[in-house]
NUSE-94307 format. One line per field, with one value per residue (C-alpha): residue number from 1; residue in three letters; y, z, x. Coordinates in nm, 2 decimals. Example, Ala and Ser with C-alpha at 12.3 -4.5 7.8 and 13.67 -1.06 7.14 Angstrom:
BEGIN
nr: c(1,2)
rest: c(ALA,SER)
py: c(-0.45,-0.11)
pz: c(0.78,0.71)
px: c(1.23,1.37)
END
This chain:
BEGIN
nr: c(1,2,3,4,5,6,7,8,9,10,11,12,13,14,15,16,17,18,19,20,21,22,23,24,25,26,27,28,29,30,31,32,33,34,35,36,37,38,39,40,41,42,43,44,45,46,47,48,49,50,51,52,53,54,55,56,57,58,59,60,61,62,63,64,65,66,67,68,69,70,71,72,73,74,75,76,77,78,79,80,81,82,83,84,85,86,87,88,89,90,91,92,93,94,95,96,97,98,99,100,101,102,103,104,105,106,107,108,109,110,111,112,113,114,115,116,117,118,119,120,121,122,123,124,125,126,127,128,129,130,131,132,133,134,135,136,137,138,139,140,141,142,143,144,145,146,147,148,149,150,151,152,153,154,155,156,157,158,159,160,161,162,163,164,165,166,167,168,169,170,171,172,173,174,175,176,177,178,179,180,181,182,183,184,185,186,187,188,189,190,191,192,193,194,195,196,197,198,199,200,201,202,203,204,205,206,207,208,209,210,211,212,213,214,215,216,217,218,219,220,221,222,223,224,225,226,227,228,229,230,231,232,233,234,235,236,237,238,239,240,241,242,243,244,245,246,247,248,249,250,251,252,253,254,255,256,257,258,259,260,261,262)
rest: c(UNK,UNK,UNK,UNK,UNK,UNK,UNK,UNK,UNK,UNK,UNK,UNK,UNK,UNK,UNK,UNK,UNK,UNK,UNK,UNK,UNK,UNK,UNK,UNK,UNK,UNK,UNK,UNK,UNK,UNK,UNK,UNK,UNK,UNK,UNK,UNK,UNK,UNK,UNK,UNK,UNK,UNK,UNK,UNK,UNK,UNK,UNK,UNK,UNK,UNK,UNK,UNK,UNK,UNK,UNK,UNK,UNK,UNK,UNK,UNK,UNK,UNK,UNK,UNK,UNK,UNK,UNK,UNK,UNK,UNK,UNK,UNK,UNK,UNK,UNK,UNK,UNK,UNK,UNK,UNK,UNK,UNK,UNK,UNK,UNK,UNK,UNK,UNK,UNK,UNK,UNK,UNK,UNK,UNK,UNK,UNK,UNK,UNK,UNK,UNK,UNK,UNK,UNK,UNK,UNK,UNK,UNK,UNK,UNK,UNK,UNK,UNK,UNK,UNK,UNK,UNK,UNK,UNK,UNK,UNK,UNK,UNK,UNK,UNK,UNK,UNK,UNK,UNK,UNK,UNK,UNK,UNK,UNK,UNK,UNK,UNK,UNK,UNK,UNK,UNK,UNK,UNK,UNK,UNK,UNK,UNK,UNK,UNK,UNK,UNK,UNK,UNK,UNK,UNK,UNK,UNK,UNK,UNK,UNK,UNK,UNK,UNK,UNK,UNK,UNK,UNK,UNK,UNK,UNK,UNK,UNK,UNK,UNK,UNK,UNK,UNK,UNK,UNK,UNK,UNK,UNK,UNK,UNK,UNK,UNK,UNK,UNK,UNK,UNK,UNK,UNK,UNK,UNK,UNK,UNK,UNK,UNK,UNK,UNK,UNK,UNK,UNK,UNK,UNK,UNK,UNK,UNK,UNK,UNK,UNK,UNK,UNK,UNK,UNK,UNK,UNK,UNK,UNK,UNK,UNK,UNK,UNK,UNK,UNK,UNK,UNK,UNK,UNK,UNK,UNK,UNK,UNK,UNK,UNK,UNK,UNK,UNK,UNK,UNK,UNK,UNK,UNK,UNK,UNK,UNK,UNK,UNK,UNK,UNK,UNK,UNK,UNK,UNK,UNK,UNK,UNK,UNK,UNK,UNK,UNK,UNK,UNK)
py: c(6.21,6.51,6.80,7.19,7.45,7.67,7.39,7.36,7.74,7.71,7.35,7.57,7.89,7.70,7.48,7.81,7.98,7.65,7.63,8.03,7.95,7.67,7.87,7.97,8.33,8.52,8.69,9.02,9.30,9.46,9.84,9.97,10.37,10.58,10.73,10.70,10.58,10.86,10.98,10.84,11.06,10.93,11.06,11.14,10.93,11.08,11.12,10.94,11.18,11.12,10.73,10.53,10.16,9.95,9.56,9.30,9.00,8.67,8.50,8.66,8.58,8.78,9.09,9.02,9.01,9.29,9.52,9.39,9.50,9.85,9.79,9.81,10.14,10.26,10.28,10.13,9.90,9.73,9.41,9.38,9.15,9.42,9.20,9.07,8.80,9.00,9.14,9.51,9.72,10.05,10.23,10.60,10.89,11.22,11.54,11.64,11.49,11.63,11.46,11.13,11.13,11.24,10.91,10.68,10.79,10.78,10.42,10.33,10.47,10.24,9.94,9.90,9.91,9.93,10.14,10.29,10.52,10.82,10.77,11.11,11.08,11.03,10.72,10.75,10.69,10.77,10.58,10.26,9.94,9.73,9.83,10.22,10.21,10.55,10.66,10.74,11.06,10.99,10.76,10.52,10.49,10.41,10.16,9.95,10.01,9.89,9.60,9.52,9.57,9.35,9.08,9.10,8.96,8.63,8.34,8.52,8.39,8.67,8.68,8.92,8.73,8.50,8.19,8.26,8.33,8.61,8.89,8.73,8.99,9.07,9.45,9.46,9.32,9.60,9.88,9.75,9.80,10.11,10.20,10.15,10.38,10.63,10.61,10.60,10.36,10.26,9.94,9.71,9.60,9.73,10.13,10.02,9.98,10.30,10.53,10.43,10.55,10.29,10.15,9.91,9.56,9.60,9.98,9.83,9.94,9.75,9.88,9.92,9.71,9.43,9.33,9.06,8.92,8.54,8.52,8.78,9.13,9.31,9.34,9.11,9.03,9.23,9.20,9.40,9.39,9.32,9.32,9.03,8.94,8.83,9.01,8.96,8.90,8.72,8.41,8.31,8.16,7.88,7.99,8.24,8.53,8.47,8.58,8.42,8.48,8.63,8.35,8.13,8.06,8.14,8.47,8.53,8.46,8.63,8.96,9.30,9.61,9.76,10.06,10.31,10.53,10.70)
pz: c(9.09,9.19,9.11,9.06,9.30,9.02,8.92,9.29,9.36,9.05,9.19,9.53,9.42,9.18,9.51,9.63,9.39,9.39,9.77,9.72,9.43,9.66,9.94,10.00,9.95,10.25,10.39,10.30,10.55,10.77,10.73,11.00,10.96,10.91,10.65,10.31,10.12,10.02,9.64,9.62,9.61,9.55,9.33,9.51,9.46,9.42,9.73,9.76,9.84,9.99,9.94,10.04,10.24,10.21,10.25,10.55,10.43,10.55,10.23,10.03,9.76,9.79,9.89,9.53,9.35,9.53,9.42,9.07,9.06,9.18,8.88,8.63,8.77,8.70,9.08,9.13,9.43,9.73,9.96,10.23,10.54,10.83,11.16,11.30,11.03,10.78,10.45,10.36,10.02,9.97,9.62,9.45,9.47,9.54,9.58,9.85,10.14,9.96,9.62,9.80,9.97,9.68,9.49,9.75,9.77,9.40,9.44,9.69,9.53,9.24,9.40,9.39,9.77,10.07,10.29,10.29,10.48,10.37,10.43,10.48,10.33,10.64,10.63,10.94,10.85,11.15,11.21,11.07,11.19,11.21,11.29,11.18,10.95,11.01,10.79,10.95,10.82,10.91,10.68,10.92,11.01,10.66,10.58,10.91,10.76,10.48,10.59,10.84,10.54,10.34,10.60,10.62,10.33,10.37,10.25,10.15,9.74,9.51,9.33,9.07,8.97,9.22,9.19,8.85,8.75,8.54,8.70,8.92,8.97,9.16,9.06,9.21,9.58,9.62,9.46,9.70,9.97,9.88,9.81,10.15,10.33,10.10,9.81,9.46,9.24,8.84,8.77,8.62,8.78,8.46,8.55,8.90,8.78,8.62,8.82,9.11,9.18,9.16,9.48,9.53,9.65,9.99,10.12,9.99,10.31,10.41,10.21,9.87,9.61,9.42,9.06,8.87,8.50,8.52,8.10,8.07,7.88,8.06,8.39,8.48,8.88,9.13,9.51,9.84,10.03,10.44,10.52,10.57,10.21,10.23,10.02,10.00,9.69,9.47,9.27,9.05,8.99,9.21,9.50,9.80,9.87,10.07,10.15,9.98,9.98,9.72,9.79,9.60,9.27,9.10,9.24,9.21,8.82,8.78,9.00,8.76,9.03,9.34,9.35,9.64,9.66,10.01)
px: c(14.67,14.82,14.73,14.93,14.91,14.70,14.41,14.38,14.25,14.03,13.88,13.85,13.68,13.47,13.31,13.31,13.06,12.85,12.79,12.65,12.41,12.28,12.18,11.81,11.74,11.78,11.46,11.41,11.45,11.19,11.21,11.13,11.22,10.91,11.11,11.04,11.37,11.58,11.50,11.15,10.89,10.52,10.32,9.93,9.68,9.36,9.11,8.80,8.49,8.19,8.07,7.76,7.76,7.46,7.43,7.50,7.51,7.62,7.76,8.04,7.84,7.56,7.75,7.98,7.59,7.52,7.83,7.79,7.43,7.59,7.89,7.55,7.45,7.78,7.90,8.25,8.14,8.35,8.27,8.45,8.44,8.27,8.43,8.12,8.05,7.92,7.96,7.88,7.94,8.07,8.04,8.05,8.27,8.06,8.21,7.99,7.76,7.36,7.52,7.60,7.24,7.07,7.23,7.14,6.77,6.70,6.90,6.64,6.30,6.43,6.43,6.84,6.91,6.71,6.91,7.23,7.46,7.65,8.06,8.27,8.59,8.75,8.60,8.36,7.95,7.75,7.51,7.62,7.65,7.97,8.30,8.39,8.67,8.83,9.10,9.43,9.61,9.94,10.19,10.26,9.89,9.80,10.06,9.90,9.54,9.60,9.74,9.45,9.22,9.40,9.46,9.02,9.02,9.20,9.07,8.74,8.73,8.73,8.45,8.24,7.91,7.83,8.02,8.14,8.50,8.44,8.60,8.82,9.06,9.39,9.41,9.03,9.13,9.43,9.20,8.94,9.20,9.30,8.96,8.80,9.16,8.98,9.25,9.18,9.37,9.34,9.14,9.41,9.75,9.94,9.73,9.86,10.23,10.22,10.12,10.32,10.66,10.96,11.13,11.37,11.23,11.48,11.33,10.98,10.74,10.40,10.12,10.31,10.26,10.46,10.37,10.47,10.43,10.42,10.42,10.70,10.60,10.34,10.25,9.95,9.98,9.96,9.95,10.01,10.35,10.27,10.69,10.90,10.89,10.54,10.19,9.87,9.69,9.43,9.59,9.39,9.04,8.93,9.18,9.10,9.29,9.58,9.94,10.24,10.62,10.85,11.11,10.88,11.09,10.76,10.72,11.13,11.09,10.79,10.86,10.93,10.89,10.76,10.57,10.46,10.19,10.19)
END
């Protein structure tokens, strides 16, 4: 059958358009520039003061007991993996080094710790075994710190309450990051959202973070961006922590914003 000149350009552009919406996503860019895109400026996080570390343990779970114990004293408490095999906890926020001290000895007279070790907010704590966890001061610095800390954290399960799910948490694995780079952010990923200041997904830098709202409505999902379209984050229940990508149609669907902080 033949066909007119005009049907044939419409038959033409419309294998045209179907061969684009077939294609896989491209992978987002790297950026690269120390720079932080033009128009955004952050808003500043608050500063962590003095803390206290305590704990080496060599089960994630007993370090999560450990920092829930500390949640029931009504110290905002961090596990993290220390790089020799072990567990330790950081918790508090004191405004100075004889405050920070004075906590940790009435902790200990009391039974709740044994020992602990006072953190400047730099993030050194003399004294202290494991691996020093100094806090960089420069932009660029920070961005690779926190993705180190976050990277720790792979395939270590999330968990509040021993074994239990209750608490299971993505907003609580990137304030835990942030925490232990001495940054202070809200406790749920929606607080996250809101304080943070918009940027485009394509000038998104390591560090910031990516939220998403897999029901539609509010934001419920959060994790941290590590470049080249992939973050880190905390599933769900019953999964470790590990790094997925945004071309994951789930994670496409799902995505509402990026937000930086730095």
């Amino acid at each position: 059958m033949k066909m007119g000149r005009g049907a044939g350009k419409i038959l033409m552009a419309l294998l045209v358009l179907t061969a684009a919406c077939s294609r896989a996503p491209r992978p987002l860019p790297e950026r690269t520039s120390p720079e932080r895109p033009r128009g955004v400026v952050a808003r500043a996080l608050p500063r962590l003061g003095y803390t206290l570390q305590a704990g080496a343990f060599a089960k994630v779970e007993n370090a999560a007991r450990f920092a829930e114990s500390l949640q029931a004293q009504g110290l905002e408490a961090t596990y993290y993996a220390s790089g020799e095999g072990l567990y330790r906890v950081r918790f508090g926020d004191f405004a100075t080094r004889e405050k920070a001290r004075a906590r940790g000895e009435a902790l200990t007279r009391a039974g709740v710790i044994e020992a602990f070790w006072v953190v400047a907010p730099d993030g050194s704590a003399p004294g202290a075994s494991g691996r020093p966890q100094v806090h960089p001061t420069d932009e660029r610095g920070l961005r690779a710190s926190l993705v180190e800390t976050a990277r720790g954290y792979l395939g270590v399960p999330y968990l509040f309450g021993g074994t239990t799910e209750r608490g299971f948490d993505c907003s609580g694995l990137t304030g835990a990051v942030y925490r232990l780079n001495g940054l202070r952010l809200p406790r749920s990923s929606q607080a996250q959202f809101e304080v943070g200041s918009p940027v485009d997904l394509g000038q998104a830098r390591a560090g910031d973070l990516l939220f998403f709202a897999p029901g539609g409505g509010r934001v419920s999902h959060v994790g941290l961006y590590v470049g080249q379209g992939a973050f880190i984050h905390a599933p769900s229940a019953g999964r470790g922590i590990c790094q997925d990508q945004l071309s994951d149609r789930y994670y496409q669907k799902a995505f509402v914003g990026a937000r930086t902080y730095l």
